[in-house]
N, C-alpha and C positions, 0 to 999 in steps of 0.2 A: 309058471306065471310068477311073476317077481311080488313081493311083497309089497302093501300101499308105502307103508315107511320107506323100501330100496327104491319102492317108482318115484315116489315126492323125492327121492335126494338124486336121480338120474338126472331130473327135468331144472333140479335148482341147478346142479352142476354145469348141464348145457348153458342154462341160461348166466352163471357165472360167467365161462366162458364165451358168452355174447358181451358181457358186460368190460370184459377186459379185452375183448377186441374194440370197443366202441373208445375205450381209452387209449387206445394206442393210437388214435388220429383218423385224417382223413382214408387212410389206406386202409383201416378196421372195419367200417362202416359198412362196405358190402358185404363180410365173414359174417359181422356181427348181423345183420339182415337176414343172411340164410343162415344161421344158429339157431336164432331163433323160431326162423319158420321151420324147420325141423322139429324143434323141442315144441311147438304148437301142435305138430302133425301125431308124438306120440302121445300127445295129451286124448286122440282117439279113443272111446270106451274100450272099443275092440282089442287094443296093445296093452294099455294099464289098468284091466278092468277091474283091481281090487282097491283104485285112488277112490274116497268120497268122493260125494258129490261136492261139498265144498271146498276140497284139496283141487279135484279138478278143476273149476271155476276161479278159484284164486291162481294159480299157476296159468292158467288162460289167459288171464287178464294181465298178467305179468308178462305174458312170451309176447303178448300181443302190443304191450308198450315198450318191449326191447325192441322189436321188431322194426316198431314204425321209428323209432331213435337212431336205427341203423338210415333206415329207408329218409329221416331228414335231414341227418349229419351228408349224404349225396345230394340231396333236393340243395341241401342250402348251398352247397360249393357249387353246383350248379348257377344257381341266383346273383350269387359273387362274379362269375364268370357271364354274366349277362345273355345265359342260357333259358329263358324265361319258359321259351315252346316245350323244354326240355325237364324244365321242373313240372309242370303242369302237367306233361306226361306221367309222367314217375309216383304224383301224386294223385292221382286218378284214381285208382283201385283204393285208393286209402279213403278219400273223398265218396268213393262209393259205396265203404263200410261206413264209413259217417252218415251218411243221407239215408243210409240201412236204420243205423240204431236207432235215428231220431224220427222215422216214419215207422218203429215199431212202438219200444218204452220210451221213446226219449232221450234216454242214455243207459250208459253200462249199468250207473248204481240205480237207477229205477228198474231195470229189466232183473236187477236183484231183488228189490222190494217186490217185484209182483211175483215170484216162483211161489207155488201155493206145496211143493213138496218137501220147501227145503225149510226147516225149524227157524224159530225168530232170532237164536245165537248163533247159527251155522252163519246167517245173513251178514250178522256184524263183523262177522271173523274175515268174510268175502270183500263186504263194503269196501276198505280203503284200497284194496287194488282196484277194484270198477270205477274209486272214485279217480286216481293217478292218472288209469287210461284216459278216464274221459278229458281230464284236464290237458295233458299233454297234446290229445288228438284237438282240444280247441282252442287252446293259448297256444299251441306251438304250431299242431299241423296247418288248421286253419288259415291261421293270421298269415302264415308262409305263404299260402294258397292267394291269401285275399291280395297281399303285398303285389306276387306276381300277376297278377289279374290287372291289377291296379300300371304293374309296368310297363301289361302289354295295352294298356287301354281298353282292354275289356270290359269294361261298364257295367253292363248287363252280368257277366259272370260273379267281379266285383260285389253285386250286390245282392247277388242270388247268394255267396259267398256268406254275409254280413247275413242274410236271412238265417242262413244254418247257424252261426255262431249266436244270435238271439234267441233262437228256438232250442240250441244246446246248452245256451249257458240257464236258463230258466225263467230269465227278466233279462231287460235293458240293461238295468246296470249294472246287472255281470257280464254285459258283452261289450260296458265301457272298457273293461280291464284290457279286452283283446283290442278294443281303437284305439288304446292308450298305446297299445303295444307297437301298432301300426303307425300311428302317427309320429312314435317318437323314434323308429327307424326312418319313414320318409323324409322326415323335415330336414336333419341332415343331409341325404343325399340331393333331395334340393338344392340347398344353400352348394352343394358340392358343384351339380351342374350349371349352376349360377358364374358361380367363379372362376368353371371351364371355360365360359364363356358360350353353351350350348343352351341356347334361351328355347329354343322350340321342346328338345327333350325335358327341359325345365316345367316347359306350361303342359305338356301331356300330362306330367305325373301330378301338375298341382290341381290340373282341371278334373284327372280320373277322383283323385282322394275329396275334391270338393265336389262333386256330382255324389261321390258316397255318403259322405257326412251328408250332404245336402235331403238327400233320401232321406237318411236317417232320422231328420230335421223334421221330415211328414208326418211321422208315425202319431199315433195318438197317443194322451195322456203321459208325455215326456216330463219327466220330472226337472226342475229346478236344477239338478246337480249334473243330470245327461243335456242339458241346455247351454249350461258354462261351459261343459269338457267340448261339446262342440263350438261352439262359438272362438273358444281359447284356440282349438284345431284351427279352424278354420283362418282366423287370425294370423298364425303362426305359418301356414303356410303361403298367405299371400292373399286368403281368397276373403278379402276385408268387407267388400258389400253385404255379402253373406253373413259373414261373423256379425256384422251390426244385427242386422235383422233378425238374428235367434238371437244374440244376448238383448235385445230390447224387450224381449217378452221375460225376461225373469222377474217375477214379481218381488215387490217389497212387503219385505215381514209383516206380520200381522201378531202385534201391533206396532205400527212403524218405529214406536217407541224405544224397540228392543234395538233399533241400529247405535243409539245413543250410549247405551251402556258399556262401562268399563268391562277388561276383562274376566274379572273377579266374577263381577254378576252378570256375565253373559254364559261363563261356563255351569254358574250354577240353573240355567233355564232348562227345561226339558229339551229331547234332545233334536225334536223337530222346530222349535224357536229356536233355538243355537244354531241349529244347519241354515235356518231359512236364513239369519242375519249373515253369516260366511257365504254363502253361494250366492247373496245378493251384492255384498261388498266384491266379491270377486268378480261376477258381472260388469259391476259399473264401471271397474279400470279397465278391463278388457274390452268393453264396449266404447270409451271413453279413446280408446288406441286406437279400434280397430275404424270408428268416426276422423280421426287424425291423420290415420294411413291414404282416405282416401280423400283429406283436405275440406271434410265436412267443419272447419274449423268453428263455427259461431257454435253448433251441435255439440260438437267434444268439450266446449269452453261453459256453455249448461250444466254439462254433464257434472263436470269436474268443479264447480262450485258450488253448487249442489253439495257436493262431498266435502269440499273444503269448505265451507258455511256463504253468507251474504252474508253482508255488515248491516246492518238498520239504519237509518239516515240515526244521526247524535242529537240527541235534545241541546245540549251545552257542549262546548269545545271539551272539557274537562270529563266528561260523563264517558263511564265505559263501553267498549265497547260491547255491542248484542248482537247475535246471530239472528235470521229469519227461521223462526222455530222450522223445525223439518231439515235444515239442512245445519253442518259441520260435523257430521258425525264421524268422516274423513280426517277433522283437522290434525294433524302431527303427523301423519301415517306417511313417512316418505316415499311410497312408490305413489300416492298422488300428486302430491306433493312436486315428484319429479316429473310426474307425466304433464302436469301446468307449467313447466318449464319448457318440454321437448314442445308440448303447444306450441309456444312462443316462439321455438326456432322455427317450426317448422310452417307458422304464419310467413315470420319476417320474411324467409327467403323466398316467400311470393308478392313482395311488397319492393318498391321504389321510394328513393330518395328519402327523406327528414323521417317518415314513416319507417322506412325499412329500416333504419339508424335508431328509430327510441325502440322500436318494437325487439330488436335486437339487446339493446341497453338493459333493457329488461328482463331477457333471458337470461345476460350475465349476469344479472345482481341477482335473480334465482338462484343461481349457483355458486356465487361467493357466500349468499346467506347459505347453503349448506354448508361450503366451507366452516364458515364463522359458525358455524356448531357445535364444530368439533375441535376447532385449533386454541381456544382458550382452556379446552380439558385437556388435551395434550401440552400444551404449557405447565398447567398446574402440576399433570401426574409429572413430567420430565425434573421440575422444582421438587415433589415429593422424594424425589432418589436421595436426596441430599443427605437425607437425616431420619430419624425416628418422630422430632417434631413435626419436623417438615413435611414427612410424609401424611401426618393426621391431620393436619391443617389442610393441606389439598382437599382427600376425602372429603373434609368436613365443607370444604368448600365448593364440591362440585355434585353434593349432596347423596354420597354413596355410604353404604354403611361401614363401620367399622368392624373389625375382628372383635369378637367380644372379648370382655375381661371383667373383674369382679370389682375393682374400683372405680372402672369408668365410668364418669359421670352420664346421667339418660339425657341432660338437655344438650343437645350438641352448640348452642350460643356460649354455653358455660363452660364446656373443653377449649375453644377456642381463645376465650375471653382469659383464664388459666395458666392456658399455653405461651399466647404474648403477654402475659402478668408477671414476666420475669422469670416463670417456670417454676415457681418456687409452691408448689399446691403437692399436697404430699404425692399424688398418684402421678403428676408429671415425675418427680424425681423420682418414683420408685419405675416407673412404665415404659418413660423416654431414655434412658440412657443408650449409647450403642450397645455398651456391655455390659452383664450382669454376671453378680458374684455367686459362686455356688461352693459348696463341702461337695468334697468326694467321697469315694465309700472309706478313705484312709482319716476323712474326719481333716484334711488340708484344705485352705479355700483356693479359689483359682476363678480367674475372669473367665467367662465364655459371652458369645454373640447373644446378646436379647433374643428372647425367644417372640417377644412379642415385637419386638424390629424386623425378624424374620418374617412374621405374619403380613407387617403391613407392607413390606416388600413384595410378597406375594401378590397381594392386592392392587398395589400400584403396578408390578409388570403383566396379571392378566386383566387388567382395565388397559393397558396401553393399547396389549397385543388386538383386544377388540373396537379401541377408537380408530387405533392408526389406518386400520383398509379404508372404514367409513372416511376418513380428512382425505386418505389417496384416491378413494374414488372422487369424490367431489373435485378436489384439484384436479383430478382426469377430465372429467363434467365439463369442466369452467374453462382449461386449455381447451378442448376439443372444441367448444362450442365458440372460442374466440377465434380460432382456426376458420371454421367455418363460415364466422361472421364476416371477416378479414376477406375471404376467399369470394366471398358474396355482393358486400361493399365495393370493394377494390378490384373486382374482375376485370373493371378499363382503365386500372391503375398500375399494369407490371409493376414498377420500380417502387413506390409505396407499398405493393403487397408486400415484396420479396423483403421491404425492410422489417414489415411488419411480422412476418416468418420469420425474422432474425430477433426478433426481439420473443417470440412466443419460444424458439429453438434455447434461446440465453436460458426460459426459465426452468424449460425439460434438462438441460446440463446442469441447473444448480442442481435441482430435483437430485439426478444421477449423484451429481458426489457426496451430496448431506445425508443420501439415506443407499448404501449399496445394499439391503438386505431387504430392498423392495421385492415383495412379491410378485410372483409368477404370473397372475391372474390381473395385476395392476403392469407387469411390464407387458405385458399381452396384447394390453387396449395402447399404452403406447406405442407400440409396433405397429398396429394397425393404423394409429394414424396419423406415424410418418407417410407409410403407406398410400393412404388416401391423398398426400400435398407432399408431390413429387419437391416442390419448392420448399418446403417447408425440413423433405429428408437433407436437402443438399444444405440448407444451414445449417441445421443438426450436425451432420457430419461434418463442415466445413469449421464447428468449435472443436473436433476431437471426442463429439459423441458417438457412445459405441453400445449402451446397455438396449436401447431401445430397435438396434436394427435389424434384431432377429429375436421371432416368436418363441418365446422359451417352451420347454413343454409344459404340461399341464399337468398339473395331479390328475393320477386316475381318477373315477366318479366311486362314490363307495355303492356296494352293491344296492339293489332293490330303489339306489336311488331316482329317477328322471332325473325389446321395445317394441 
């Protein structure tokens, strides 16, 4: 009989090698499957009856999460291949240790807590492997499970599915984690089968996952935060009436007060006022969209001013403006900001003549004021390059701070006032030069680069690198919606549209040659829509434009990351 220490290093070893077949790809996955189910079977008392008890149980729980890793790396290329009957099979026997554990302890690390023979440190040393299995088997086997459920239209399974991953995860919203999971594989392949042009496989998959969330929707005492994540799902996939009606039950903080507060003292609140204010601000755009989607427009336009404030009638022309206490707690926040914009288009282009003309008008002057947000800081920093002065005048004029230093004056009126004072204030001449004098270790002087020119150079190129997306989206914004305007207007106008396409096409080619180092994700949305205004690609190209006529790639997403 082999010793506990030779048995525990037989069993790691097999399972080593399950682990390096499960690396070597798709073609491992079946070795590593049955490696592991082997290295399970000597885990018998009968074979290594000198292992602990909690050497065996830790090693169990380990062959048993190789195991099913082999058995999902097949499920999933299965899934891929739109073998759905085929993964379901496969995943059966797995799904019925699952529905095992959780009609016994509930899970692996519970059925460790209740063994009453095994000591309270034996327990600890066991826990993290019961806990691996259990996760893998419900963030990974699961959600595989639930997904294909979902693609065969199974409903009913789908949500008996969803039942197990609530009852395993322990609460609601740790079985958010696994719908998170789910939803942000399907939403993609939606969009996929959309653009196929396969609308009926489209609506099966969007009506299975909104029947599910819909379920989920029922249950009782649903928190505030499991409310938004469905609402936002549901949204995202298309199924908007829905999304309204859970995101209108999120309630408002208590005290409504707390939506008003700045950052500062919003984080300093406990931590259940802080979520309630976030998961209610999240609500109301998502609500406010998903009202929009489905043309509730007077609804979405409440919604959304509400968040962006009411103005109070003015006592005197001259007199400031006031908000209707309760509302603007929105006002700055550009994602509402822009959704009062996409309002507006997406009013006009159910509206006729003078109407459909201002109501548009107004969408594009939404969107030049974003521009004009950004294009007078980009002015300044681009002036800031110039020089050491130049560059502290911008800052100070665009109200950023400056690089510290030990002479610089604290009132920023009084750097500037200084600066154009002929420059002659000691700390300009010692601070602003290009160059500065230095001793070497040889005791010789010699010019080198300002070191504090250096700094504000710094500061002037990572303030550009972060204005310039914000100005290119906006100018995306403003083109695309003139586009559309154009296209809306002018539908009984061929030869006015097409001139008007040539005049939108002129200012996508200045665009191109003033700025080549446009990003990926900005030339992205210009692709798409040339795309969209077949008339629109043919002026484009008929100036000699070339950046915008294919989707560049995209940065990958970094890990753990997710209108």
């Amino acid at each position: 009989t082999a010793s506990a220490e030779d048995a525990a290093v037989y069993v790691r070893l097999r399972l080593l090698l399950a682990q390096l077949q499960l690396s070597s790809g798709a073609g491992g996955y079946a070795a590593a499957e049955q490696t592991a189910t082997a290295a399970t079977g000597l885990l018998d008392p009968k074979k290594f009856a000198n292992l602990s008890p909690e050497e065996r149980l830790a090693l169990q729980f380990s062959a048993s999460e190789t195991r099913l890793r082999g058995l999902y790396g097949q499920a999933a290329a299965a899934y891929k291949d739109g073998k759905y009957a085929e993964v379901m099979a496969m995943l059966k026997p797995a799904l019925g240790e699952i529905a095992g554990v959780i009609g016994a302890e509930g899970s692996s690390v519970k059925m460790v807590e209740a063994l009453k023979d095994l000591p309270a440190d034996a327990k600890e040393l066991v826990k993290p492997n019961a806990q691996k299995l259990d996760e893998f088997r419900r963030e990974t086997i699961l959600v595989l499970a639930l997904q294909t459920a979902i693609r065969m239209a199974d409903v009913a399974t789908a949500d008996e599915l969803y039942k197990m991953l609530e009852r395993f995860g322990g609460s609601a919203d740790a079985s958010v984690n696994a719908l998170t999971q789910l939803v942000g594989v399907v939403k993609p392949q939606i969009e996929t089968l959309r653009r196929e042009k396969k609308p009926e496989e489209a609506k099966k998959l969007v009506d299975g996952v909104a029947k599910l969330l819909d379920n989920v929707a029922r249950g009782s005492n649903l928190t505030p935060k499991i409310r938004v994540f469905l609402g936002r799902s549901l949204k995202d996939i298309g199924a908007f009436d829905q999304a309204a009606s859970i995101l209108a039950l999120v309630p408002k903080p208590n005290p409504v007060a707390d939506l008003d507060l700045p950052r500062a003292q919003l984080e300093a609140l406990d931590n259940d006022r802080r979520l309630a204010v976030i998961f209610y601000r999240g609500a109301q755009i998502e609500y406010a969209r998903a009202l929009r989607a489905t043309k509730k427009f007077a609804e979405a336009d409440k919604v959304l001013k509400e968040a962006l404030g009411i103005e109070l009638p003015k006592t005197s022309p001259d007199a400031p403006v006031k908000l209707q206490p309760g509302t603007g707690w929105a006002k700055g926040a550009p994602d509402f900001e822009k959704e009062a914009v996409y309002l507006l288009e997406d009013k006009a282009e159910t509206l006729t003549g003078a109407e459909a003309a201002k109501t548009w008008k107004e969408a594009l002057d939404g969107w030049s004021k974003f521009a004009n947000k950004y294009r007078p800081m980009l002015a300044s920093l681009g002036g800031g390059k110039a020089g050491p002065k130049e560059a502290m005048l911008a800052l100070v004029k665009i109200k950023q701070p400056l690089p510290p230093h030990e002479l610089l004056p604290k009132d920023p009126t009084k750097i500037t006032a200084e600066i154009i004072k002929e420059g002659k204030a000691p700390w300009v001449v010692a601070m602003l030069k290009d160059k500065a004098t230095v001793v070497d270790e040889n005791g010789d002087s010699k010019e080198v680069d300002n070191p504090y020119w250096k700094e504000l150079q710094a500061v002037i190129n990572r303030l550009e690198s972060q204005v310039k997306p914000l100005y290119f989206d906006a100018f995306y914004e403003s083109t695309r919606c003139l586009a559309r305007a154009n296209s809306s207007l002018l539908k009984a106008n061929p030869p006015k549209l097409a001139e008007q396409f040539g005049k939108i096409a002129n200012t996508m080619k200045d665009l191109e040659t003033k700025n080549p180092e446009l990003s990926p994700e900005v030339r992205a949305k210009f692709a798409d829509l040339v795309d969209d205004y077949p008339a629109l690609k043919k002026a484009y190209v008929d100036l000699q434009g070339k950046m915008f006529l294919e989707t560049p790639p995209q940065p990958a997403p970094m890990a753990g990351g997710g209108n």
